[in-house]
C-alpha positions as CSV (number, residue, x, y, z in Angstrom):
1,X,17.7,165.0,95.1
2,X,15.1,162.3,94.1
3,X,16.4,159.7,91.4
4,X,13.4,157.7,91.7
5,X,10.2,157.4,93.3
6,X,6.7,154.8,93.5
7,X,10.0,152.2,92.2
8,X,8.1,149.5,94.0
9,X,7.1,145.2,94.4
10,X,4.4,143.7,95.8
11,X,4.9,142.5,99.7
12,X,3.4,138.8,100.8
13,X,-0.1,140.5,100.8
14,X,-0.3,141.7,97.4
15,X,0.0,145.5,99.2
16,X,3.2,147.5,97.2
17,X,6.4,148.7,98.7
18,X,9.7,150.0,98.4
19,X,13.4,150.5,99.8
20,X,15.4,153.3,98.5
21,X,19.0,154.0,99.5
22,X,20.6,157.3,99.7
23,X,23.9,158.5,97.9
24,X,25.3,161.9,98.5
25,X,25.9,162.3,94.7
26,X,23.0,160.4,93.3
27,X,20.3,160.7,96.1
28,X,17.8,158.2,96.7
29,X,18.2,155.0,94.0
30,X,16.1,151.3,94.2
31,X,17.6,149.3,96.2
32,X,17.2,145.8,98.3
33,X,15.6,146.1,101.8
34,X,18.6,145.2,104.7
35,X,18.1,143.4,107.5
36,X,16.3,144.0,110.7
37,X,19.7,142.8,111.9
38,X,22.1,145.2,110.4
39,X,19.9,148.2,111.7
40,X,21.4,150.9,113.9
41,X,18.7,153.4,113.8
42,X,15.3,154.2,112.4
43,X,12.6,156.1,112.4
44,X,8.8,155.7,111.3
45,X,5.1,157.6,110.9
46,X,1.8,157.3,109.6
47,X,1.1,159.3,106.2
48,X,-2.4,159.7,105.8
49,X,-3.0,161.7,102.1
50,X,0.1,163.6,102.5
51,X,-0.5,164.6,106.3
52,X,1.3,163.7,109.0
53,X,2.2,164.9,112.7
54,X,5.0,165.8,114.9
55,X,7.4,165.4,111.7
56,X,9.6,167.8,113.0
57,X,9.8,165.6,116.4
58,X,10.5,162.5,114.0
59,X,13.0,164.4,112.3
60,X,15.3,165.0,115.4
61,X,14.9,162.5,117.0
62,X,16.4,160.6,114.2
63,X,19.0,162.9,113.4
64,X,19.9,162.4,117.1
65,X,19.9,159.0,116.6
66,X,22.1,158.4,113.5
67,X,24.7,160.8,115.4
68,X,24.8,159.0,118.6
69,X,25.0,155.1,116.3
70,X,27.6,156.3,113.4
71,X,29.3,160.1,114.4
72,X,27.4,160.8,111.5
73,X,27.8,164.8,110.6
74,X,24.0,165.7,111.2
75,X,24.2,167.9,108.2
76,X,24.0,164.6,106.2
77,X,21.1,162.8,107.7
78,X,19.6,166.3,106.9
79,X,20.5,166.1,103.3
80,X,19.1,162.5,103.1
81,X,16.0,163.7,105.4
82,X,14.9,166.2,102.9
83,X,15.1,164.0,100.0
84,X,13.5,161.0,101.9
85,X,10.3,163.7,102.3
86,X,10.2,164.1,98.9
87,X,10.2,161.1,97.8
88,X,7.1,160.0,99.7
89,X,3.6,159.4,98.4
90,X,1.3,162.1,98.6
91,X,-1.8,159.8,98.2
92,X,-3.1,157.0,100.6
93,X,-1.8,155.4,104.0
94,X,1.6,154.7,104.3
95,X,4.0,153.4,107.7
96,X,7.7,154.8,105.8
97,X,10.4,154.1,107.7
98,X,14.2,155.8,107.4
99,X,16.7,153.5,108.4
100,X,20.8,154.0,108.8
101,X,22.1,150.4,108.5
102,X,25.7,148.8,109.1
103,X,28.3,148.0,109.6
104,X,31.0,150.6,108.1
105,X,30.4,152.9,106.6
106,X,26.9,153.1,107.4
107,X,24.4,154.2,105.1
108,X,20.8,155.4,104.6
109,X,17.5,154.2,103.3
110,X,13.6,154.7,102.9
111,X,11.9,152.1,103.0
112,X,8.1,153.2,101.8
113,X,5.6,150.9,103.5
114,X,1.5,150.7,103.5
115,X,0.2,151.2,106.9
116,X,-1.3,148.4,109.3
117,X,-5.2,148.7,109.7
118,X,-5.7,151.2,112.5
119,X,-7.2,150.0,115.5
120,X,-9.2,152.1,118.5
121,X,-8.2,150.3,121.2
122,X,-5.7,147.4,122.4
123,X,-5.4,144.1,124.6
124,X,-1.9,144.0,126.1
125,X,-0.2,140.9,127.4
126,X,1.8,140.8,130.4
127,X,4.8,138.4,131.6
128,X,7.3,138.4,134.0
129,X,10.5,139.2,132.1
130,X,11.8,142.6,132.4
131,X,12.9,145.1,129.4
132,X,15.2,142.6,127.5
133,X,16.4,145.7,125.1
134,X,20.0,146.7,124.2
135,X,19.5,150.4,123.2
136,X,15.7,151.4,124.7
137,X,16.6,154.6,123.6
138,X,16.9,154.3,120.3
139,X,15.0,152.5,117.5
140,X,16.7,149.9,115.4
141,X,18.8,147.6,117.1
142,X,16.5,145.6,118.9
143,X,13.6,145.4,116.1
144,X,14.1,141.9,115.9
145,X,13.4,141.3,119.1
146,X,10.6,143.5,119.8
147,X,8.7,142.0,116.9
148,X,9.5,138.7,118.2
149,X,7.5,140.2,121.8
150,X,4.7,141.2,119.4
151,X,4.5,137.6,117.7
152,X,4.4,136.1,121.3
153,X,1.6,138.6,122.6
154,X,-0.4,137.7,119.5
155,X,-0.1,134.2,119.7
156,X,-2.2,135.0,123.2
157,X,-4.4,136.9,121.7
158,X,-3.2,140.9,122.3
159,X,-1.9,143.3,119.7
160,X,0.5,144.6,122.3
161,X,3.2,143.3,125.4
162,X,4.1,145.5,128.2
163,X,7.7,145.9,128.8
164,X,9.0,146.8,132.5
165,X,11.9,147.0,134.2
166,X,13.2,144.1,136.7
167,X,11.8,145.3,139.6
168,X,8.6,145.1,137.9
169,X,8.0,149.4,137.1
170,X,6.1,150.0,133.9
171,X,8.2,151.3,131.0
172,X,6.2,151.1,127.5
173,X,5.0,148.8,125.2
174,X,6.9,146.9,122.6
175,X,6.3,150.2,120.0
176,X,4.2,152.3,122.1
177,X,4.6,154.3,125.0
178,X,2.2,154.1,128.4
179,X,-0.1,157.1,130.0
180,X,-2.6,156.9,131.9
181,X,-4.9,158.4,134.6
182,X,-4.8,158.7,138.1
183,X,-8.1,161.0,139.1
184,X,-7.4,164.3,136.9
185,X,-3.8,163.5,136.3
186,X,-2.3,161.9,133.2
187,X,0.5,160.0,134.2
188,X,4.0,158.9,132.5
189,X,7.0,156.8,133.5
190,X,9.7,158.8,134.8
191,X,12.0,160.0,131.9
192,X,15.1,158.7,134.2
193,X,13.4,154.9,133.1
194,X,14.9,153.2,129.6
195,X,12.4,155.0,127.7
196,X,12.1,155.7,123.5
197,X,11.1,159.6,123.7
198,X,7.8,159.0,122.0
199,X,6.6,161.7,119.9
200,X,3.2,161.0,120.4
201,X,3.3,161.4,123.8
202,X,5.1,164.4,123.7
203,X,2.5,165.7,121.6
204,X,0.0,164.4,124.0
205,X,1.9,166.6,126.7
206,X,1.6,169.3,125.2
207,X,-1.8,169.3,124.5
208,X,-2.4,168.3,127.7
209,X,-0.7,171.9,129.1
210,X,-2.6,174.1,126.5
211,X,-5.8,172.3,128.3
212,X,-4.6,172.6,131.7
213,X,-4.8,169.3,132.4
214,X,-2.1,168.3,135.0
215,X,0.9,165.8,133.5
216,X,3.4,163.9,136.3
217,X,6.3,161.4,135.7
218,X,5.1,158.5,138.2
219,X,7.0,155.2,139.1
220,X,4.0,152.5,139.0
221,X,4.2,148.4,138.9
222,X,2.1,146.9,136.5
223,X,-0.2,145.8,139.7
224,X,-0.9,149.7,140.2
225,X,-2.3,149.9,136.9
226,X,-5.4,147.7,137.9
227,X,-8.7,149.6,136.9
228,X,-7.0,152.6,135.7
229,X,-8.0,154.1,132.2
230,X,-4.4,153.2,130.5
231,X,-3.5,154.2,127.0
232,X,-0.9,152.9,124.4
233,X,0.0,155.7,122.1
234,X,1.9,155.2,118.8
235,X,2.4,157.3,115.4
236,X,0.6,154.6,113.1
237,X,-2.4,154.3,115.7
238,X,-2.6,157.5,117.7
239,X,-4.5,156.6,120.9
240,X,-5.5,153.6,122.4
241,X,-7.2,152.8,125.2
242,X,-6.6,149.0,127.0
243,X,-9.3,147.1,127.0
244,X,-8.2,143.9,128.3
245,X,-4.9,142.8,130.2
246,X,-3.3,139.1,129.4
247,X,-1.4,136.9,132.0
248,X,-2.3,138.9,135.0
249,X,-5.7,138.9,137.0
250,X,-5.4,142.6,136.0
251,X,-8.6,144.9,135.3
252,X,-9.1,147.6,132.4
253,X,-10.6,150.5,133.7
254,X,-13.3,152.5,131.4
255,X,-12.2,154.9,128.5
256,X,-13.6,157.7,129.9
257,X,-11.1,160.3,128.3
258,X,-10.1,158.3,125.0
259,X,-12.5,159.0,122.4
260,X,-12.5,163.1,123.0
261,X,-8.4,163.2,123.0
262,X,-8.8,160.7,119.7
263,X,-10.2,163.2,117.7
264,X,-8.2,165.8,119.1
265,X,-5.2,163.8,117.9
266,X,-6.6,162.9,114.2
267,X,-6.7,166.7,113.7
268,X,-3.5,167.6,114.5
269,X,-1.7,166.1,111.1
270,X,-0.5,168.8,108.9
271,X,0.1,168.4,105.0
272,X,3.5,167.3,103.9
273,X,5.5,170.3,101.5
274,X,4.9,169.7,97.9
275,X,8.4,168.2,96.5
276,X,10.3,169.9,94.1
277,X,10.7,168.5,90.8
């Protein structure tokens, strides 16, 4: 149940957005954006015109979230899934993001956001902390603090900063996990490793076994990355190759394999079900 929708303000750029929260007897109603801070789980994709991919993979894995933060019955975060999908714009780019927010008793909200400009490929700073997250497996608490990595990248000029663990094995980026390519193989961190399960990757995997294309979990230090075709993979920008690596005498080895899988990927998006009135 839908009690509003397109209820939206202008952000700092003039671009329009919107945070809805979710009643079980009223639906989805206007309402003020909470804090990064009070966040115990979320969830976000790219809709491009009413398409999007792997929502099914979005879907659980925040339904698996919101259980594991709250108890919450997953029949619930169903019920508000459902009407969160409904409510969204059918025309246009947009980054929404579903949110369960603290503290007791928790509650639910879509907050309908224009997507960032895509980009093709990425520069990645690198430092010598390790993986300063709280819950790695599980978007929302440490938002804050990832963004705050981001702002510190870009203040070096990269888009991106690789997080690892302290004995320096490469885990993902601050909202994007890591593949590469060793020879004919396309390599991932271990699953074992504080890892978000990234649906893009898994849908990456996947494609890679239709193709045949061998897929191994591999412990590597950022050092063992040098020269390797290395890709950052995220819902709102699909593939992207590195280009250039920040903070470390560390090469970027040639996208040799990017731009075929990109337009594998920007194919896969299937159109969103038409809400009912």
């Amino acid at each position: 149940m839908v009690a509003t929708q397109n209820i939206g303000h202008a952000d700092a750029s003039g671009q329009k957005q919107w945070t809805l929260m979710w009643r079980e007897d009223g639906g989805l109603m206007p309402s003020r954006a909470v804090p990064d801070s009070a966040l115990l789980a979320t969830d976000s994709w790219l809709v491009d015109d009413g398409r999007v991919r792997g929502l099914d993979r979005h879907r659980r894995r925040f339904v698996a979230a919101c259980v594991e933060a709250s108890g919450d019955s997953p029949a619930r975060i169903e019920s508000f899934w459902r009407d969160a999908i409904a409510a969204l714009p059918r025309t246009e780019r947009w980054f929404p993001r579903v949110e369960l927010a603290g503290p007791e008793p928790a509650r639910l909200f879509l907050r309908v956001r224009p997507a960032p400009p895509r980009t093709v490929n990425v520069t990645v700073c690198l430092t010598e902390e390790f993986d300063p997250r709280s819950h790695p497996r599980r978007t929302g608490p440490d938002l804050s603090l990832l963004a705050h990595l981001r702002e510190r990248a870009a203040a070096r000029g990269a888009q991106e900063l690789l997080l690892t663990t302290p004995s320096g094995l490469v885990l993902e980026g601050t909202a994007a996990s890591v593949l590469w390519w060793e020879d004919d193989v396309l390599c991932l961190p271990p699953p074992e490793l504080p890892l978000l399960a990234g649906v893009t990757s898994a849908l990456i995997q996947d494609r890679a076994a239709e193709l045949g294309v061998r897929t191994e979990h591999r412990r590597r230090t950022v050092q063992e990355l040098d020269g390797r075709e290395v890709w950052l993979v995220n819902a709102v920008h699909g593939i992207r190759p590195v280009t250039a690596w920040l903070g470390r005498p560390l090469r970027a080895g040639p996208a040799l394999r990017a731009a075929s899988w990109q337009t594998w990927l920007d194919g896969v998006p299937h159109p969103l079900a038409t809400p009912v009135p």
